[in-house]
N, C-alpha and C positions, 0 to 999 in steps of 0.2 A: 504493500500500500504506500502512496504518496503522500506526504504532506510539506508543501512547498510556503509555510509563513509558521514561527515560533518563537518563545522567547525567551531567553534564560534570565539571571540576574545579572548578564553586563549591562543589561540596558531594566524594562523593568517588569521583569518577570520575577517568581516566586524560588525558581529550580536551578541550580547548576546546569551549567552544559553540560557535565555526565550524568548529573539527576535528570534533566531535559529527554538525552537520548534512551537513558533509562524504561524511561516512561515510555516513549515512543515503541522502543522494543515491547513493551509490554501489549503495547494497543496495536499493534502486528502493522507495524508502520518500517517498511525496510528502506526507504529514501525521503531523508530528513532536511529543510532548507532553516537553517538557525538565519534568523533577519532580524536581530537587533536592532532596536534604534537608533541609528547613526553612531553606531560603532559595531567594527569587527572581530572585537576584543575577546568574545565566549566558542570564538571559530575552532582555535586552536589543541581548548579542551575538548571539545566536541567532537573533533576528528578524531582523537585519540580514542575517545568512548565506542563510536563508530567501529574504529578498525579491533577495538577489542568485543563489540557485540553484534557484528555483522551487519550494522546501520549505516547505508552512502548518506554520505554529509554533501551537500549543496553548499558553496559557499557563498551567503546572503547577507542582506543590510536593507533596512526600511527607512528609505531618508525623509522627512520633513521637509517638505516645501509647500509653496502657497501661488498659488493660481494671480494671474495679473486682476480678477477681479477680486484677492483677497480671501477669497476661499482657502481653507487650509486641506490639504491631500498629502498622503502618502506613497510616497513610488520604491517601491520592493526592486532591489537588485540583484541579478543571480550570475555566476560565472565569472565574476571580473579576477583579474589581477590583482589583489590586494595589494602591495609594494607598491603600484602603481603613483607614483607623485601626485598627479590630478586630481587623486580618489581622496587619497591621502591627506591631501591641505583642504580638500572642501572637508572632510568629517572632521578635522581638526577647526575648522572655524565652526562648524554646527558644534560642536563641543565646548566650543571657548562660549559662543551664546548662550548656550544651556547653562552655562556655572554661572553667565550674568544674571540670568532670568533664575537660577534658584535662589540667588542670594536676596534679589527681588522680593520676589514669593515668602521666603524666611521673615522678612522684615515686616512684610503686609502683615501676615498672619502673626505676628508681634501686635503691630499697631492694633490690629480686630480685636486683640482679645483675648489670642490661643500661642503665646509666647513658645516658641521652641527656637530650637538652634539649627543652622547650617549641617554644623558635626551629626546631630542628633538623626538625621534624614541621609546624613552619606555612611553611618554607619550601617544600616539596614539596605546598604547597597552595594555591594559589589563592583559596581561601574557606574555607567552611565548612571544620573541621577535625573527623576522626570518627577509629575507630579502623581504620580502613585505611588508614589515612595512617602511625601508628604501626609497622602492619606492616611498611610498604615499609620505612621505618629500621630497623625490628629486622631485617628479610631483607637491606637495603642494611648492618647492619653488623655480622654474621655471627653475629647471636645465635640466630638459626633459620635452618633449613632451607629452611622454605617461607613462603610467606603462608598457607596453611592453617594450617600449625605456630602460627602466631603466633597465631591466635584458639582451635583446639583446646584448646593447654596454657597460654596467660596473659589470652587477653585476650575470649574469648569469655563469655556470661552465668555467673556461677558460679563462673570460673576466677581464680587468684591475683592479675590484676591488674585485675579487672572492677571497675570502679566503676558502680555505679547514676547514671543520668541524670533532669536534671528533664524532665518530660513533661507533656502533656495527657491527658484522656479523648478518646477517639472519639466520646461525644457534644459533647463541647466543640468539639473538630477540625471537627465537621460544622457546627455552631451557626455555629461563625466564619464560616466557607466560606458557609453560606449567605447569613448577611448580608451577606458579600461580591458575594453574583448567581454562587455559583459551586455546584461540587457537590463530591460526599464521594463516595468509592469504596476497599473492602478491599482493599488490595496483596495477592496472592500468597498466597493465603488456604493453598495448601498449606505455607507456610515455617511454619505453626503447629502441623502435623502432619498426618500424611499420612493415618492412620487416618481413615474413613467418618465417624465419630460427631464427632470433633475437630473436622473440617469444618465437619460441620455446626452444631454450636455455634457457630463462628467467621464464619458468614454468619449466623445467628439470632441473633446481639450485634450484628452490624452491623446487620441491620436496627432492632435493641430502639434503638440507639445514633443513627440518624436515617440511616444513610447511603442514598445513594443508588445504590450500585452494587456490585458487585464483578471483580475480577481474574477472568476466566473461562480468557481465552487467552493464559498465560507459556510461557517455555522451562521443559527442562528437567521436562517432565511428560507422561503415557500419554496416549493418546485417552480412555482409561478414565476416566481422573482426570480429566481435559475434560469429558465425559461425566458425571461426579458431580456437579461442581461446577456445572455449567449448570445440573442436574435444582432440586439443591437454592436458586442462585439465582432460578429461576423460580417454583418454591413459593411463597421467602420475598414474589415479588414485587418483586425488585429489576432492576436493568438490568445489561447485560452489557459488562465491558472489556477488553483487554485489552493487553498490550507484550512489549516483550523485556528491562524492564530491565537495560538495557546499564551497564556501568561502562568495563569493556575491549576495545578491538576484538581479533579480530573479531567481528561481530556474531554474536548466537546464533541458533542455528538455532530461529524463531518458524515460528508460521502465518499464512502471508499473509493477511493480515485487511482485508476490505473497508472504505474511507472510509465505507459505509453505518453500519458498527456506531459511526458518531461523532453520526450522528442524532439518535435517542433523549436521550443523554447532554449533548446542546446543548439539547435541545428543553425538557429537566429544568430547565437551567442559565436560559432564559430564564422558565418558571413561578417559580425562585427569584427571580429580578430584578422576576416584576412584584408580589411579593409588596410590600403596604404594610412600610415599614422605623419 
């Protein structure tokens, strides 16, 4: 079984990348794509976990970028070069943002009410630090109810302790990726809303944007909406992925997705590489 979107704790999942692949082996998962957020940091354990449980590792990354109308998207990257310089100084500036934007966050949530620290939020993280990280302290020190609570009322877009992050475009995102020999693919194209028309816009920017695929098969969605999204994926002419983006076990309930649907999307990855650089 396939599953091409995951997360460990370098970015902001709950599991090590051998607890990650772990799992995966357990959930008869034999091709694994770890796509942290904007870092490649959990790849290295992961492979190792892989070659000792018989799990192919995909080597991924889930960058942050934001649409020219502000929209914020996610572009999944598969295959690249990692050493690659390109790749390398854009996630190293999405990185340098994110430490601005927690100390931000840290401070607001001072001022609100719910006093915690920097330290206090990069301990319970491994790596990359995001705002789910936040939550677990705010839920771990009773100033909500739930981890929903914590992005509903402070900390989700819009809300009182929301600080804006520095980001890329989605044509940037792909630009990198391809020089890297690697490909661009829409996360989750329904997290941008679920109405028909949204959709569709949201795969018709990915393609205006260079990518080369989108999220077709996530949790968490109808056949119907399956069904949408393929339709208007194959119009645009793009290729088809899909995961279960995992943060927390247990794993969620996906569609067992054939190693065939990684075809296409390798075969994409090698026309970028023999492309002259």
């Amino acid at each position: 079984m396939l599953d091409l979107h995951s997360h460990t704790r370098a970015s902001d999942g709950v599991m090590t990348p051998k607890e990650l692949v772990g799992a995966a082996r357990a959930r008869g998962v034999t091709i694994l794509a770890v796509t942290d957020h904007d870092t490649i940091a959990g790849l290295a354990e992961a492979e190792d976990e892989g070659r000792r449980l018989g799990v192919e590792i995909v080597a991924g990354v889930e960058i942050s970028a934001t649409e020219p109308t502000g929209a914020s998207v996610h572009v999944l990257g598969y295959f690249f070069d990692r050493a690659h310089a390109g790749l390398t100084a854009m996630l190293e500036r999405l990185a340098g943002g994110r430490r601005s934007r927690n100390r931000d966050i840290a401070a607001k949530l001072t001022q609100l009410g719910m006093p915690l620290t920097l330290e206090e939020v990069e301990a319970i993280a491994d790596g990359s630090v995001g705002r789910p990280h936040f939550a677990r302290v705010m839920l771990t020190k009773g100033y909500v109810g739930s981890f929903e609570e914590a992005f509903d009322d402070w900390l989700g877009d819009g809300k009182r302790a929301h600080v804006p992050r520095f980001v890329v475009s989605p044509a940037e995102a792909a630009g990198t990726l391809h020089q890297a020999g690697g490909i661009a693919v829409l996360a989750h194209p329904l997290g941008y809303g679920r109405s028909p028309e949204v959709v569709r816009r949201s795969i018709s920017a990915a393609k205006k944007a260079g990518l080369d695929g989108v999220e077709v098969h996530t949790a968490s969605q109808t056949p119907g909406e399956t069904t949408m999204i393929s339709s208007f994926v194959a119009q645009a002419g793009l290729l088809a992925s899909g995961g279960s983006d995992i943060h927390v076990p247990p794993w969620p309930d996906t569609p067992r997705l054939s190693p065939k649907l990684l075809e296409p999307l390798a075969l994409r990855a090698e026309r970028w590489r023999a492309e002259p650089r």
